[in-house]
C-alpha positions, -999 to +999 in steps of 0.1 A: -161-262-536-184-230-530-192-229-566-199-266-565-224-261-528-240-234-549-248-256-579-263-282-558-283-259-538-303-247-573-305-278-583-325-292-553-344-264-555-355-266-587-362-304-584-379-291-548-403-265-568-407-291-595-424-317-575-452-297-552-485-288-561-504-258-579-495-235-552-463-231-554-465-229-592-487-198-583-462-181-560-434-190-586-455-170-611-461-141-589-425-140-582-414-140-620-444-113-621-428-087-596-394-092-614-407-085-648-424-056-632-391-040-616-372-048-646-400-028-668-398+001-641-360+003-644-365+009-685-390+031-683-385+068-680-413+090-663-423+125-665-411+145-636-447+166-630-446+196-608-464+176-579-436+145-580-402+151-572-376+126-583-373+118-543-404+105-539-416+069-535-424+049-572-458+035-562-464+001-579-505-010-579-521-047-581-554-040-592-574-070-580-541-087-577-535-100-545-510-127-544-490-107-568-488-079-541-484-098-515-450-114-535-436-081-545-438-067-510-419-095-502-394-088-527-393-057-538-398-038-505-363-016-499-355-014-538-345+014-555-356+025-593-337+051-600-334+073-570-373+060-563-379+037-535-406+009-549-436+012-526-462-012-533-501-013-528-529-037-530-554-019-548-595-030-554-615+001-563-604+023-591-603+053-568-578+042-552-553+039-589-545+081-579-511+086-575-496+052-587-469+055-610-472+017-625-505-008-622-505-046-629-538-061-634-546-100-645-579-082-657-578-082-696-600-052-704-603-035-670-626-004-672-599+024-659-577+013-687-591+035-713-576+069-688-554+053-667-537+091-660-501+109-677-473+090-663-489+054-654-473+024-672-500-003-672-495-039-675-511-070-677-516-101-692-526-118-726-536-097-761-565-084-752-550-060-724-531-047-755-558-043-776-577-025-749-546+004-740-525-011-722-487-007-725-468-036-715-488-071-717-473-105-703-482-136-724-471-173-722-451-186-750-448-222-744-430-224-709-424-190-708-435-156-700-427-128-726-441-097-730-458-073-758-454-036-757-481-014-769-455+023-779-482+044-791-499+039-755-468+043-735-461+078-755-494+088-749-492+082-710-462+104-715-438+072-710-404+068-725-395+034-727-355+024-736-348+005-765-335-024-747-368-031-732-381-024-768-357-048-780-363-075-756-402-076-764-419-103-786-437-081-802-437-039-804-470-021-815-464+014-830-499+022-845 
């Protein structure tokens, strides 16, 4: 019967989140956003630096981002990575990128991508975020949102990434 409660429950959701506006499709976005963005933290191994210790916070920066911050605070707030606990920050000045350990962006070619510091995993959306340095890029396929990951930028950011997260990608670059 529980089972059964549970089923129906999605199910009205879904038809729910199916029949409102624009807005909603936005925070449904943002939310599939901050769970891509966990799951790529969670595969991803970072370089312990004399300044971090494996105790410290895992800071995760919206650049110009918003609504995508705003959704992850939600959600990810009290989450561990690791040992980490996810902190996250709105960010709108490239000053302010110091000391975060993963950046999302919706910017394509943003100008602090080309030395985005050792030890930041950078993500974003569509090709051209890939072609400009970035390391992990969401694109739409159809209905869905996969993702391309740039190796040669992730090694050079001093990034290990695991091969299921390599394995899950659409496409890896390795040039």
């Amino acid at each position: 019967m529980k089972k059964l409660f549970g089923l129906l429950l999605v199910l009205f959701s879904v038809a729910c989140i199916s029949s409102v506006g624009r807005a909603t499709e936005s925070a449904t976005e943002a939310e599939a956003t901050a769970a891509f963005l966990f799951n790529f933290a969670r595969y991803t191994d970072w370089p312990l630096a004399q300044d971090k210790r494996q105790n410290e916070p895992l800071y995760f920066c919206f650049y110009r981002a918003e609504r995508a911050a705003e959704v992850s605070t939600t959600m990810l707030t009290g989450t561990l990575v690791g040992d980490r606990n996810v902190v996250v920050r709105s960010v709108r000045i490239t000053a302010d990128l110091k000391g975060c350990d993963l950046v999302y962006t919706r910017d394509p070619s943003p100008e602090w991508l080309i030395s985005p510091g050792h030890g930041c995993l950078t993500i974003g959306r569509g090709r051209e975020f890939i072609d400009s340095g970035g390391i992990i890029a969401l694109v739409e396929q159809g209905d869905h949102l996969r993702f391309i990951v740039n190796r040669r930028s992730a090694r050079e950011a001093g990034l290990a990434l695991s091969s299921k997260l390599l394995n899950l990608a659409v496409e890896v670059i390795d040039e």
